[in-house]
Every structure is written in C-alpha cells, then in structure tokens.
N, C-alpha and C positions, 0 to 999 in steps of 0.2 A: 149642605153642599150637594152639587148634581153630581151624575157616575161620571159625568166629561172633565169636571172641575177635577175630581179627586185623580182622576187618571193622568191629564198634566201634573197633578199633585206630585204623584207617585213617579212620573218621570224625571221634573225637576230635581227628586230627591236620589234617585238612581243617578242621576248626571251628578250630582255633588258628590258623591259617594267615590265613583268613578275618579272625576278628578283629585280629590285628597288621598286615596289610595294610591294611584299611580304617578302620582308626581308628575302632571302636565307642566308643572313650572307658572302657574298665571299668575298674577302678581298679588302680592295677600291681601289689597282692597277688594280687589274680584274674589278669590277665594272665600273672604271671608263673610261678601253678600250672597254668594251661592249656600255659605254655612246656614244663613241664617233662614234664605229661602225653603234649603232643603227642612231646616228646626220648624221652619209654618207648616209646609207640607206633610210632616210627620205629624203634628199635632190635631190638623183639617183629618187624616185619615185614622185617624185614632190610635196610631203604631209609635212604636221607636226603629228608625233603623241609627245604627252604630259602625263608627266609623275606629276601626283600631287605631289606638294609638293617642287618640283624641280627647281631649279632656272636658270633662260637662261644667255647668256653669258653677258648681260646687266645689269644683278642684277635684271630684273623684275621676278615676280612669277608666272610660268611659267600656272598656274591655271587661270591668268588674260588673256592670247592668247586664250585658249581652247572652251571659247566660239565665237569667233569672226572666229578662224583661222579653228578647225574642229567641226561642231557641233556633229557632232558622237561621237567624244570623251567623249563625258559628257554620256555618257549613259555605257562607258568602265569604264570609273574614279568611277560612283558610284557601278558599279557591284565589282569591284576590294576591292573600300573603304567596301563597305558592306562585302565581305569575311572576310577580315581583321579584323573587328570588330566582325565579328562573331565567330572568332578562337579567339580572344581576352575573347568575352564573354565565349567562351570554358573552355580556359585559366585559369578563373578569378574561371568559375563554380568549375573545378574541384580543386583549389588551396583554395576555399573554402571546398570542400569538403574534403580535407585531414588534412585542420587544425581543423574542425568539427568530425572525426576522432580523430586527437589528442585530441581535449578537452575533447572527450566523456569517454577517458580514464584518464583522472587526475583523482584525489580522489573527490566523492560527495560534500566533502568540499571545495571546491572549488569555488561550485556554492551556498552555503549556504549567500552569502551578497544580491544574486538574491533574493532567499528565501526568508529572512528576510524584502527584500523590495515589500514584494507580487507578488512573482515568480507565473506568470501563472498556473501554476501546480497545486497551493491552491487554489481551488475557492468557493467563499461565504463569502468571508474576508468583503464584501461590505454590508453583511447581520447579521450580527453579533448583539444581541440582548438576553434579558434572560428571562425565563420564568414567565409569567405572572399570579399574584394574585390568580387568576381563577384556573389555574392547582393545587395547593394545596386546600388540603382537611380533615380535622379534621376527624381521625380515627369514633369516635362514627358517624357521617352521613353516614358515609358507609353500605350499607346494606349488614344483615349479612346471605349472600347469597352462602358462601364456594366459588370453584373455579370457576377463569372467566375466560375467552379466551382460547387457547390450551392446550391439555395436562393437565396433573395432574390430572387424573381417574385411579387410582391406585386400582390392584387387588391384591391378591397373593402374594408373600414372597418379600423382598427385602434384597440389602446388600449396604454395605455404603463403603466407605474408607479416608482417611485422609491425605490433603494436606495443608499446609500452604502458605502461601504469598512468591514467590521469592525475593528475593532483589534489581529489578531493576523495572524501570518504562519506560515507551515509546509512542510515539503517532503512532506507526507503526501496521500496519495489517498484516500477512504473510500468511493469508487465500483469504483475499478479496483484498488484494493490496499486493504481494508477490512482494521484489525487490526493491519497493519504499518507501523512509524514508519519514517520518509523513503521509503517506497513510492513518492514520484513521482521520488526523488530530483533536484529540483529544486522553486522554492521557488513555492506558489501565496498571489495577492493571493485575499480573499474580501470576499463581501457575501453581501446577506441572511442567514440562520442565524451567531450566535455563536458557536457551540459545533464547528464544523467543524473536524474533525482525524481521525485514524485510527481512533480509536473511536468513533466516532459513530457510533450506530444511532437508529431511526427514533425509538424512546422518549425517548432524547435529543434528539433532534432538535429534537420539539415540545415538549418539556421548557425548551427555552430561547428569549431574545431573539432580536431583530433588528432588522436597520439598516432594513429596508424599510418605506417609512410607512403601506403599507396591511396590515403585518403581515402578510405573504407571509413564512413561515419557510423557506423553499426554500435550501438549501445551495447558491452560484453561486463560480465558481471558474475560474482560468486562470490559466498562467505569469506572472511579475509580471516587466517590463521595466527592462534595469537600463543606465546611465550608466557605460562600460567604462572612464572614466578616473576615474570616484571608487572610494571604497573602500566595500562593501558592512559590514553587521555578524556576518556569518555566517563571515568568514576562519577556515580550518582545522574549516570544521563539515559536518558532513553537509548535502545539500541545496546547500551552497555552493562555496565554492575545492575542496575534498573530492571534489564531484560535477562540477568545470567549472564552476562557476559566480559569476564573479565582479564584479564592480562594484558603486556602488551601487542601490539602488531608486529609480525614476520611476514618483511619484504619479501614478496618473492626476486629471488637472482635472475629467471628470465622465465620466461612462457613461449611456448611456441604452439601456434594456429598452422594447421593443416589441413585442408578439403583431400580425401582418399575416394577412390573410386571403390566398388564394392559389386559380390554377383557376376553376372556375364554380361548385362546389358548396359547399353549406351547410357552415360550420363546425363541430363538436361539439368540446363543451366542454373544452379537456388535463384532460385526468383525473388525478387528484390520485395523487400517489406516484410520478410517471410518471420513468424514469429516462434523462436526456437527454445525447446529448456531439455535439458536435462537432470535427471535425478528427480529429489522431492522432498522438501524441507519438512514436510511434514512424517515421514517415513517410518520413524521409529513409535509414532502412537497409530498406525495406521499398518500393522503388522505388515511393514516391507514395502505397502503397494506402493510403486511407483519409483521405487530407490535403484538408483545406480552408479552406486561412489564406488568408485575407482583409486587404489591407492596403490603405490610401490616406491622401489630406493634406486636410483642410480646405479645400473650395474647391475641390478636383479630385475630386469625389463619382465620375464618369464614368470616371474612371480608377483602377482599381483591378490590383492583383498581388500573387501571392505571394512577393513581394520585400522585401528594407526596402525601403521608399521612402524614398529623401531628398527629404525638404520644405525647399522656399523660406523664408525667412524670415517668422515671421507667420505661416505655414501649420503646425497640429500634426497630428502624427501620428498613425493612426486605423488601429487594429484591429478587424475587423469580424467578428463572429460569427454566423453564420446555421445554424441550428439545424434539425435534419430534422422533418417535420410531416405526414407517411403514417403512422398507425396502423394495426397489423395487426389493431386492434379485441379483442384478448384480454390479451395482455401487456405489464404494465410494467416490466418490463426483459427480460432476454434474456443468454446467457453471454457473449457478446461485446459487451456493449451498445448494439450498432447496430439488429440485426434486428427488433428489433420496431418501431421506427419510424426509419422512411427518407425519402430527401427526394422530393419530386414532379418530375415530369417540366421541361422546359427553357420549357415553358409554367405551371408552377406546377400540372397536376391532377396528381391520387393517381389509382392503378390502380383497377379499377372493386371490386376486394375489399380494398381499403386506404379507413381511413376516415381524413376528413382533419380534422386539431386546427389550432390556430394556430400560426404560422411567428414562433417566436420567432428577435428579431434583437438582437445585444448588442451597444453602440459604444463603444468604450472608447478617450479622446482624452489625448495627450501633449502638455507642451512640449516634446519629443525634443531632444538635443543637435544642433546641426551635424553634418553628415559621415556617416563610418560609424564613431561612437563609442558604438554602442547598437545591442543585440541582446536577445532573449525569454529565457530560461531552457531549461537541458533535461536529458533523460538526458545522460550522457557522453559515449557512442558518437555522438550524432544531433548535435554540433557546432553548437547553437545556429542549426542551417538553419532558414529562416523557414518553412519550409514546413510542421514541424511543429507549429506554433500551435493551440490547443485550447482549447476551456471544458466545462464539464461542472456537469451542474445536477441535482438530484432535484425536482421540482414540490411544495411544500409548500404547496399555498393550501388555498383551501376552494373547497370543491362551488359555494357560492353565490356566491364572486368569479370562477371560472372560469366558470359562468354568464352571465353579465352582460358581462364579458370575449367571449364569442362571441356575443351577443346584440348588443354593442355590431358585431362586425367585420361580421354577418349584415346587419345596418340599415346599413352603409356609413359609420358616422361613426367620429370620432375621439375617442376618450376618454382619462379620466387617469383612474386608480384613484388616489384618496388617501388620507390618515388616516381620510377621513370612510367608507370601504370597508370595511366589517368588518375593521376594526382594533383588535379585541380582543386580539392577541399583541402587536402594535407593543410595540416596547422602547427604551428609549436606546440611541445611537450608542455603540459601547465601551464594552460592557457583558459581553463576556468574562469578567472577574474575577467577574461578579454571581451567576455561574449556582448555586445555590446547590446543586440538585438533580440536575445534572450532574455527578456525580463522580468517572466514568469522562474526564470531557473535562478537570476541574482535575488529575487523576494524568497524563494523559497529558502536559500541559504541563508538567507537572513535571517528568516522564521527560525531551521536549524540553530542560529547563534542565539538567540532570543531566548530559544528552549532551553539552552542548554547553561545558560549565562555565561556566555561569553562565548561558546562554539565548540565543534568539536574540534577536533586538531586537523587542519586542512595541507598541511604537509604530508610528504610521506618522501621515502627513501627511493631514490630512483633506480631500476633495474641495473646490474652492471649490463657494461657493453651499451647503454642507452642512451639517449641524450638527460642531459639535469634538464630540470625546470627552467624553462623561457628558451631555453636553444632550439633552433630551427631543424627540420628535420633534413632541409634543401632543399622542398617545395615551395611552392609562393604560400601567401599566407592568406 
C-alpha cells in the first residue's frame, strides 16, 4: 500500500472511532459500514485501534485487547471517555438547571412541607427558648427617672391621628425582608395600610385601604404580644410554636400615634415615602446594638425600662415607640434602614447637617395578664428578650397632611388629624379581603393558608373605642 493510501487509511479509521465514541446518532447501517471500513483500515496499516465498549468478532471486549495489543490506545480511550462524561456532566448541569427554573416558578406553596420541616431559610429553630425570670421587673423598682434610651425629648406643638388594628396577622417583614414569607419569623400586629405582607410594594400599597381615619396609608407594624398560658392559632406554623413562638395574642385596648416637635429648630415636614424603624429585633444576640424598647404601666409614665414590667392591678401595660427624627435631608431609606434618619441628641437637637422632621411616638396599651405570663414575639435565637421590641413604618401620607402636621407642631399647638383631613383614601376597618386590585397581597395570603393548612387566624379583636370589622370609618371608601 502507498504512504497516501495508508494515510486516508488511518483517517477513515480515526473518523469511525470518533463517531462510535461520541454518539453522532447515524443510523447503524452507516455506522456499522464505517465499522468495517475503519476493521480494513486497521488491517492495511498493520495496527489495531479499539473502540471501548465494542465487541470484536469473537464476542470478547474489545477493552480486554487494548492493553496488551496498542498501548497508546489507553491514553485515546480515556481522553474520549473523559469528553463524554463531561458533556454528560454538561448535559445533567443544565437539565438541572431548567428544572430549578421551573420549580422556582410554582406557587411558594409548594415548598411550604420544606418549610415546615426546617427549610434552611429559617434559622435559629435550633435556639428556641423563652425569656427568663430576670427580664421581668415589678413596675414600683423601676426608678422613676422619665425617658430612657432614644428619642422622646419632646419640644413644641404636636399632632396625633387615629388608626386601628387591620384584620390580618403575619410573620412577614416587607421593609427588612421584602419578598420573602415569614421573613420576620415572628408574628407582626398591623394598622394603617391593609394590604401589608411580603409583597407589598409601593403600587400596592396605595392601591389599597386603611384603618387610619385621616386616610394615612402608611404600612405600621410591630411584634404582637402574646398570653404564654393560652393557646395561640399558629401551633405547628411558621411565624409561631415553629419559630418559638407561642401563646395566645393580646389585643391591644388602643394605640396612639403622635408627631412631637423636638430641640429648638423649625420642623420640615416627614417626607412622604420616608422609611422608618425603630429598635432591633435582632438585639439581644447583638450585645444591645440597635435596641430601643421602651416599656412602662399606666400611671407610672416616669418610669420606664427595657424590661417587662409587671404592673399592679388596674395599671396596663405600655409599649413605647419612639421613632428617630434627624434627616440626612437626601434619602428615604438607606441599606440598613437606620442611616438616613437618626435620633437627636439627649436634648432632642439634630446635628447642624441633619434636618429635623417630626419625632414620631407609638403607645400601644394592654390588659397584660398577672405575673410573668406574657412576653413580645421573636426570631428564635433572640428568646423573646424584651429588649428586642421594634416597629417599623413607611410614611404614606400626603405632602399636604405632613404640611399641616409641622405647621401645626411649628405654632406650638396640639392637633388631631381626622376624617375631615384629606381623607380621601380612608377605608373601612377590615377590609383586607376587599382589595380588589391587590393581587399580589390576596396570592400571597393565599400562599400564607397553603402553608399553614388551612391559615393562620385572620381575625383579631378590635381596639375598644374602634370601629369592628367592615364598619365605615365616615370616609368615602
């Protein structure tokens, strides 16, 4: 044979090779004349090449010659075998990845039996514990020292306004965990905005009702207080027994929102969107930082701790929220939620490049049980310490009620915003179910019931002095 013969020889055979190794797919009358092309080819060049896997015409495997007949071939066999597996591994990767794709689209609920079996997601389920002896504290030892920790140096006029308790409950954050269900994992009470849950964005936001009568759609929020000898409706659910958190819920009797003026300087008006927290749920694994729970009793205004306080008989229990009110005059929020507005000095001024808004303060009063049978809600890990108590608000008014709002605290008096206030959103009390145009907030509640089978308990006890659920506040709707 000529060096030109043998060299198509050795190509023809290389090409067979190729195809049987890689699985080109030709159809096995082609494959199996290329077989026999490459068997001439091998024979013309006086070689064997071997194709793994392949069986010789004796029925042996043709993987048993290869070492003996070409050693070279072994060094062909594994570079071929290694491609192979590694379009495989390709293969596998990306066929994973599109059904990781698909799942990420089914409904949240889907993945809720994960959940419920301690889906990574939750974590501190392994820490779970409750506040000990020590954190309660008999009203009368408290010294009576007036305000402690931030805020609450109030100057100058203030004005109030009026919201009730929403109808639904959640263990969701949409400030601090925007998107994701039981994000606070623990369970928050709400007012003003309906529609407050994990999806809630701004469009929904103002998309829907509220409890608030001067039609303040402002998202307000904070751990809901629970009665550690009854039985809550969340047993076995995310947010609840699941997360630590167990008893039942303690209505608050009423709450009252106040904007105080503070320092010596003119007030400007909270700027609408503005995104507001107080405290820091995380606080007690986080030695302190960030903590500013406020408690006291009815009657003991002067004495205040970050303690429970056990109250006297007659005296109810009083969680105080005092809210930071130093704008750095640019932004309304910030990645941590703090930095752009911070509290004023121990004299109530802002720094002279901090502008100052209104010192919003939230009261929120219990029949509390006797004793120390009543603690707040929380992550896991944070054991129900009082310390880490918290509210968290997005500023939803209008430009012309926050006006008037610092006009009023600038003139030194005292106001009410009511229905009569540009009350054009104003909605009935429990009116969750109505949102018609919300439909990211009615799937998410859905999702909520899915999880939990069956839901969590979407009633609650309406403020006294408030309207019940579905009654009008006197606004249009």
């Amino acid at each position: 044979m000529t060096r030109s013969a043998r060299r198509r020889a050795v190509c023809v055979a290389l090409f067979g090779v190729v195809v049987l190794v890689l699985g080109v797919g030709l159809p096995l009358g082609a494959a199996g004349v290329i077989r026999v092309a490459a068997a001439r080819a091998v024979a013309a060049v006086g070689d064997v090449v071997l194709v793994k896997n392949e069986k010789s015409d004796d029925g042996k495997d043709s993987s048993e010659d290869s070492s003996s007949k070409d050693p070279s071939s072994k060094g062909s066999d594994e570079k071929n075998s290694g491609k192979k597996a590694s379009d495989q591994k390709d293969d596998d990767k990306g066929s994973a990845s599109k059904d990781s794709g698909k799942d990420s689209d089914k409904d949240d609920g889907q993945d809720t039996k994960k959940d419920a079996g301690g889906d990574d997601r939750f974590q501190g389920r392994d820490k779970i514990g409750t506040a000990p002896a020590d954190e309660y504290r008999s009203i009368s030892d408290v010294s009576a020292d007036g305000n402690i920790l931030a805020g609450g140096d109030f100057s100058g006029g203030s004005y109030s306004f009026a919201c009730s308790l929403s109808d639904h409950k959640n263990s969701d954050n949409p400030i601090i965990a925007p998107g994701k269900r039981n994000g606070a994992q623990h369970v928050h009470d709400y007012a003003g905005n309906d529609s407050t849950n994990a999806a809630s964005n701004l469009q929904v936001l103002k998309e829907s009702s509220t409890t608030c009568s001067n039609g303040d759609q402002s998202p307000i929020f904070w751990p809901v207080l629970r009665d550690l000898q009854g039985v809550g409706p969340d047993v076995g659910q995310d947010g609840g027994s699941l997360d630590g958190n167990v008893g039942s819920y303690i209505e608050p009797t009423s709450v009252d929102y106040t904007f105080h003026g503070h320092g010596t300087r003119e007030m400007t008006p909270m700027p609408v969107n503005m995104t507001m927290v107080t405290g820091s749920a995380k606080a007690a694994t986080a030695d302190g930082k960030g903590a500013n729970a406020k408690y006291t009793c009815s009657g003991f205004g002067n004495r205040m701790t970050d303690q429970y306080p056990v109250c006297p008989q007659g005296s109810q229990l009083q969680r105080v929220f005092d809210f930071p009110s130093c704008w750095n005059g640019k932004d309304l929020d910030s990645e941590d939620h703090t930095e752009h507005l911070t509290y004023p000095d121990e004299s109530g001024e802002c720094s002279d490049d901090q502008v100052p808004v209104p010192a919003l303060r939230i009261t929120v009063a219990y029949d509390a049980p006797q004793g120390r049978s009543f603690a707040i809600d929380s992550f896991p890990e944070q054991q129900h310490d009082p310390i880490t108590d918290h509210a968290l608000l997005e500023y939803l008014s209008t430009k012309s009620r926050a006006q008037a709002g610092a006009d009023c605290i600038n003139s030194a008096r005292r106001c009410t915003q009511g229905s009569g206030d540009d009350a054009s959103r104003a909605g009935p009390t429990g009116a969750s179910d109505q949102v018609t145009t919300s439909k990211n907030f009615v799937n998410l509640m859905a999702t909520h019931a899915r999880a939990q089978g069956g839901g969590m308990a979407m009633g609650g006890m309406p403020m006294r002095g408030m309207p019940m659920a579905g009654a009008t506040t006197g606004a249009a709707r």
